[in-house]
N, C-alpha and C positions, 0 to 999 in steps of 0.2 A: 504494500500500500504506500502511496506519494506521500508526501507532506500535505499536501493541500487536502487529499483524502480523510488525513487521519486529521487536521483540523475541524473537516466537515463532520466527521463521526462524535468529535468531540463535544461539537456545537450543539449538533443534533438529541446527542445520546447520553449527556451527561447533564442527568435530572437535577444533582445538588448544586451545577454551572449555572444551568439555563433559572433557574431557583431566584438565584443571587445576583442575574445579569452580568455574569464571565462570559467572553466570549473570546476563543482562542483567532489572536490576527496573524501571528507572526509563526512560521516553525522551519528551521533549518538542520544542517546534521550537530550544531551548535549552539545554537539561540535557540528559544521561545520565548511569545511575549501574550501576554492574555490584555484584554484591556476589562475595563468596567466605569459606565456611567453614575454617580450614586443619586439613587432615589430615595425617596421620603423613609421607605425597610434598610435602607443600607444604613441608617446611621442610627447613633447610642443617644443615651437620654442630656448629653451635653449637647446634640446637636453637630457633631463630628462622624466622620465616618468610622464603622465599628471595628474597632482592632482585629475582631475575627474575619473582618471579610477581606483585609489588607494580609492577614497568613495564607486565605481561602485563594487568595488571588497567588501568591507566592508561592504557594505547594503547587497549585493546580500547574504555573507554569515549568514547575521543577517537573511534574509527572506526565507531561505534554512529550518536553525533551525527554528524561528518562526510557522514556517508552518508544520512541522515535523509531527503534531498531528493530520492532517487530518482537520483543518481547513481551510479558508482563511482571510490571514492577508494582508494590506496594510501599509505603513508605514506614520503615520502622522507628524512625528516630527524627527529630529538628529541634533547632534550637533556635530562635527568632527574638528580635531586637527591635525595638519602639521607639523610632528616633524621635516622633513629630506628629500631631495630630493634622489629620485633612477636613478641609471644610468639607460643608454638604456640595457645594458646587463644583469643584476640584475632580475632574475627570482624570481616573486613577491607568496608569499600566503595571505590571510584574514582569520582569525580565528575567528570565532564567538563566544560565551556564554551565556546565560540566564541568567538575572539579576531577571528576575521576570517574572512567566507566570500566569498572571490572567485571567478572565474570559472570557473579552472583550477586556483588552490592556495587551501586553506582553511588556517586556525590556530587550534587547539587548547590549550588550559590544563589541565591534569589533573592532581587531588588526590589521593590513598589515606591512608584516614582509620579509624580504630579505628571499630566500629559502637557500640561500647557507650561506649567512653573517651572519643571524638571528637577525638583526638591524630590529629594530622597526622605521616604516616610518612613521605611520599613526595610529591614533586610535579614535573611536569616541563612541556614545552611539546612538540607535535608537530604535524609539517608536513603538507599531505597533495595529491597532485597528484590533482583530481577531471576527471571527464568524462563527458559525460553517455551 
């Protein structure tokens, strides 16, 4: 399956995405990038976007890439970091990376980034036990 296939499947077939308004734009044998617009559910009772949906965006494009290869991966481990609160207006991306893809566990880098400001909100690392 393409990149652009397995975007489409994502977009389509991924209930807790389509949920929360993730949608995968970007996916290369290097990169993925999910975007999300925040509406009135995306955000906490401060009126900020919800720190979970800024991890949701963050794993999801760690497991975009992870998975790229035609395997399936699960995530067993992350550890994520809170730099900065996003408004409600603040149209969000998640950038992912490959820190390491081994055989059985892969490692993931993943940023969430203002689309317009380019402020870095959020960035964490995630683990991922793969098989083919």
């Amino acid at each position: 399956m393409d990149y652009k296939e397995q975007m489409k499947r994502a977009n389509e077939n991924n209930a807790f995405m389509i949920h929360n308004g993730v949608r995968a734009v970007e996916l290369s044998e290097t990169a993925a990038r999910v975007e999300m617009d925040p509406e009135k559910t995306s955000l906490n009772f401060m009126g900020g976007v919800h720190a979970g949906l800024m991890f949701l965006m963050a794993e999801a494009a760690a497991g975009l890439l992870v998975r790229n290869d035609g395997r399936t991966c699960v995530t067993i481990d992350s550890s994520f970091r809170f730099l900065r609160s996003a408004g409600p207006s603040e149209p969000l991306y998640a950038e992912a990376r490959v820190t390491k893809r081994g055989r059985t566990v892969s490692f993931c880098h993943s940023g969430v980034y203002g689309r317009d400001s380019g402020k870095l909100f959020a960035e964490g690392d995630f683990t991922f036990f793969c098989q083919e």
